[in-house]
C-alpha positions as CSV (number, residue, x, y, z in Angstrom):
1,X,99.3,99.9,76.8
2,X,102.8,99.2,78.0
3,X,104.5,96.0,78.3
4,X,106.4,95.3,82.0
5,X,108.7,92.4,83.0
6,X,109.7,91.0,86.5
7,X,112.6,88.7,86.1
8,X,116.1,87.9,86.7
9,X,119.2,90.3,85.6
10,X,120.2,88.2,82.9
11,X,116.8,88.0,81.2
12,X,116.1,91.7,81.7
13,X,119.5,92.6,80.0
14,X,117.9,90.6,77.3
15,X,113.9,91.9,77.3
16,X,115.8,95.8,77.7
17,X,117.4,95.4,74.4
18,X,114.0,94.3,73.2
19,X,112.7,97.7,74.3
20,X,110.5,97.0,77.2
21,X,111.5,99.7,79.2
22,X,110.2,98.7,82.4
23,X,111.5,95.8,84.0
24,X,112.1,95.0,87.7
25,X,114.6,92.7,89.1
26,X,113.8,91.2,92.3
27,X,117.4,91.4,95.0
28,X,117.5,90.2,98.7
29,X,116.5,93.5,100.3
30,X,113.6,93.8,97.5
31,X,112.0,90.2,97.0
32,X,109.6,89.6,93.9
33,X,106.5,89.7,96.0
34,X,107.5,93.0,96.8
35,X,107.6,93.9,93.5
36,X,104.5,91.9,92.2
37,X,101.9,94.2,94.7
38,X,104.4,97.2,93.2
39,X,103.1,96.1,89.6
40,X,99.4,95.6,91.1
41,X,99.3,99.0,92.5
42,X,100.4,100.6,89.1
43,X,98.3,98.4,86.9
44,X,96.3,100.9,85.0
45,X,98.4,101.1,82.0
46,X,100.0,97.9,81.9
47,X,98.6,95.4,78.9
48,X,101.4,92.9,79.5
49,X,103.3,91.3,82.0
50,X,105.8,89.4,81.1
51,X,107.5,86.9,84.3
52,X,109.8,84.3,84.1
53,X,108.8,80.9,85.2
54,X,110.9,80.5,88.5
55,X,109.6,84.1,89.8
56,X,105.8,83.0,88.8
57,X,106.8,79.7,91.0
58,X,107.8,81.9,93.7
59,X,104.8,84.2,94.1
60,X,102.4,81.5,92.5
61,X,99.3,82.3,94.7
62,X,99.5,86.2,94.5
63,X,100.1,85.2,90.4
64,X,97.3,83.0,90.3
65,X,94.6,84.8,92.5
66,X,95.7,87.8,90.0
67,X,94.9,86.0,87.0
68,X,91.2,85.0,88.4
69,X,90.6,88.2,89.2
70,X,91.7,90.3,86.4
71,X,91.3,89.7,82.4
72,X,93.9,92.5,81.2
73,X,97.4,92.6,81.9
74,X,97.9,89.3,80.4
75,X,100.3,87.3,82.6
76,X,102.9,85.6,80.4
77,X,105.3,82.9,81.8
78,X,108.7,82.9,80.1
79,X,111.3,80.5,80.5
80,X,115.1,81.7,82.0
81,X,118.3,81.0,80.9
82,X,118.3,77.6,82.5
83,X,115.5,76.8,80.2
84,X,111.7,75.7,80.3
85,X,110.7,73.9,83.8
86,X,108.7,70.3,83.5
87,X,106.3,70.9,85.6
88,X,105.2,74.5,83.7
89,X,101.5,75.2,83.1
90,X,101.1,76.9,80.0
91,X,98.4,79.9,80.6
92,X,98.9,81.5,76.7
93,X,97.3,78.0,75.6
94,X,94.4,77.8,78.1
95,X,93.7,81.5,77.1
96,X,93.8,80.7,73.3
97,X,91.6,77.8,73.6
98,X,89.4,79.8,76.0
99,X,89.3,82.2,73.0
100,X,89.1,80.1,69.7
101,X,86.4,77.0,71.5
102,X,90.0,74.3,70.7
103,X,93.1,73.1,71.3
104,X,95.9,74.7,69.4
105,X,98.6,71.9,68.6
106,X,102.3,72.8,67.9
């Protein structure tokens, strides 16, 4: 299973030198929803997706009807370089507590 990213260029500079090798970076002639039914099209290896928060705002109901309809990839929300957003949902917790039957406290 591979791990994929759609996210800004700073953030990707930073996830490339993580080795994730595959990593797309939405521009104004190729928008993230363009991108997102790129990565649904060419799921069938992919374990991981890794988005940042302001592109999962962006193509939140194509993000969310993905999620309800498929268990693997996982869909993780990162924050960018501007930092965690206040209104974020966070889906790694509902999926852990879905798991374990409890609330995981930090």
């Amino acid at each position: 299973m591979k791990v994929i990213a759609l996210c800004d260029k700073d953030t990707a500079a930073g996830l490339r030198l993580a080795g994730i090798q595959t990593v797309y970076v939405p521009s104004k002639e190729q928008t993230a929803l363009h991108y997102w039914h790129e990565i649904e099209d060419n799921i069938e290896s992919v374990g991981l997706i890794i988005v940042t928060e302001q592109i999962a705002e962006e193509i939140g109901k194509e993000l969310n009807e993905f999620r309800l309809r498929n268990i693997i990839p996982i869909v993780v929300e990162i924050p960018d370089k501007h930092g965690r957003k206040l209104d974020h949902v966070d889906y790694i917790s509902h999926l852990i507590k879905k798991a374990v039957g409890m609330e995981i406290k930090r």
